[in-house]
N, C-alpha and C positions, 0 to 999 in steps of 0.2 A: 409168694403164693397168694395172700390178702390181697394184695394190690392189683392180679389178675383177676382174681373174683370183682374186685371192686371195676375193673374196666366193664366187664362183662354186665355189671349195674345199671354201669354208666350209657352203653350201647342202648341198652330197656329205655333209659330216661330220654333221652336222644329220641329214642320214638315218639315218647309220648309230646317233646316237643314239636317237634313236626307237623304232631295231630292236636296242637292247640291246647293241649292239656299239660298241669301240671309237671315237669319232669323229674317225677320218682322212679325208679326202676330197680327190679329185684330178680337174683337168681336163688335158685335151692338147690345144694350141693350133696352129692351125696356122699358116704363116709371115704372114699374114695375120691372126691374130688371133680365128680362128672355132674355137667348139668342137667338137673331131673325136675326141675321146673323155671320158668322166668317169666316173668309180669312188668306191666309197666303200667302206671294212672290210664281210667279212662273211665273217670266220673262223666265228663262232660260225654264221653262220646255215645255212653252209655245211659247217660241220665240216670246215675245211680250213685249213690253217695259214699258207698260203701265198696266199690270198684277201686282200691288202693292197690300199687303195684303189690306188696305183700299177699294180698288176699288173691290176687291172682295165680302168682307163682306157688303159694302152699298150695291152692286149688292145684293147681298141673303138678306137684310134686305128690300126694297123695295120688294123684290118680297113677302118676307114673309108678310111684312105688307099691300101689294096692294096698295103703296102709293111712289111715287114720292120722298115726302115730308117726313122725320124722324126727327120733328122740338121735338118731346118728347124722342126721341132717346139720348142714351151714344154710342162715340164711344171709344171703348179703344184700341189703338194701342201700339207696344214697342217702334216704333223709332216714332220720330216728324214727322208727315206730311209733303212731298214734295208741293211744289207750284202745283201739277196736283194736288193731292191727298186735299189739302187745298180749290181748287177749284170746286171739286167733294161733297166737305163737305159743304163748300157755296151753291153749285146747290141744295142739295138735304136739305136745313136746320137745318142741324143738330142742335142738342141743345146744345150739350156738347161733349170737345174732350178729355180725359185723355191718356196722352203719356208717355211715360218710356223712354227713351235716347232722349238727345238733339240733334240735325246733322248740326253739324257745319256750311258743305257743301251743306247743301239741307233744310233745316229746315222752313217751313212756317208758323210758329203756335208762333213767338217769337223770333228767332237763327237769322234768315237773313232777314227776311219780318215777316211780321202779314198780312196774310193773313183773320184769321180767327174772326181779330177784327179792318177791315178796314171798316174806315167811308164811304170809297167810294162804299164799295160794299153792296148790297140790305140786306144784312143778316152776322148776328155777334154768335158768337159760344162760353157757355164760355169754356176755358181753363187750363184743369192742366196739366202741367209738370212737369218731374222728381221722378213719382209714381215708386217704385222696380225699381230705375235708375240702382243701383248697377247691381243687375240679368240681366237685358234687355242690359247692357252694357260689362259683361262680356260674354256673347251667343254669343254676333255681335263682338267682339274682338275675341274668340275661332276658329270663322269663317275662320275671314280676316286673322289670323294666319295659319290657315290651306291652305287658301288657296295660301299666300306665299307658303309657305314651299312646294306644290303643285306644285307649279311654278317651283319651285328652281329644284323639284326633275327632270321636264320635261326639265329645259333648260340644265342641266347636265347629261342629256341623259341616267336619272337612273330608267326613268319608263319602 
């Protein structure tokens, strides 16, 4: 069942590669199993920083459920939640966060902070990581390769 949800992620992130951006992608499941929101990056396309596929997908799951609150909610994301996106997930109580890559760099769900299982804060989320890590790690690597190589072609004046 994890591993459908996580294809379902993966479909989001798939878009956003297409559209040049990052390939993160997220669905929000409801207690039930039906999808009632999905997101996918679109910083760039949006010019906004804070456009992570999470923040998208709670956006359309709140609005689909008419609730604030998605404490019966699954979120399934590819990469690990950022500390915004960790704290987005707190605000809105999630019940449950299943993630597909770890992020070193940015990781609030267990990588660099626990966000989403600190005592300090009002609400605790449970946690899976490393669901189709493989898939969700080879997408965002195919990426960041391309997007070198992207670079390279620009700075040697071959575009």
């Amino acid at each position: 069942m994890i591993e459908r949800w996580m294809t379902l992620a993966l479909r989001e992130a798939e878009k956003a590669f297409e559209k040049n951006e990052a390939p993160v992608g997220a669905v929000v499941l409801d207690s039930s199993g039906i999808v009632v929101g999905r997101g996918f990056n679109q910083m760039e396309t949006l010019n906004d920083a804070t456009a992570h596929a999470e923040m998208i997908a709670l956006t359309a799951a709140m609005a689909t459920m008419r609730s604030k609150y998605l404490q019966d909610c699954t979120l399934v994301v590819t990469l690990e939640p950022c500390p915004m996106c960790a704290g987005a997930i707190v605000l809105a109580k999630v019940g449950r966060v299943v993630f597909g890559s770890y992020d070193a760099k940015m990781g609030a769900a267990g990588t660099l902070f626990n966000l989403l299982d600190s005592p300090k804060l009002n609400h605790r989320a449970e946690v899976i990581g490393g669901v189709m890590e493989e898939k969700t790690t080879a997408l965002l690597k195919e990426f960041f390769a391309k997007v070198r190589y992207e670079r390279n072609l620009h700075r040697n004046g071959e575009r």
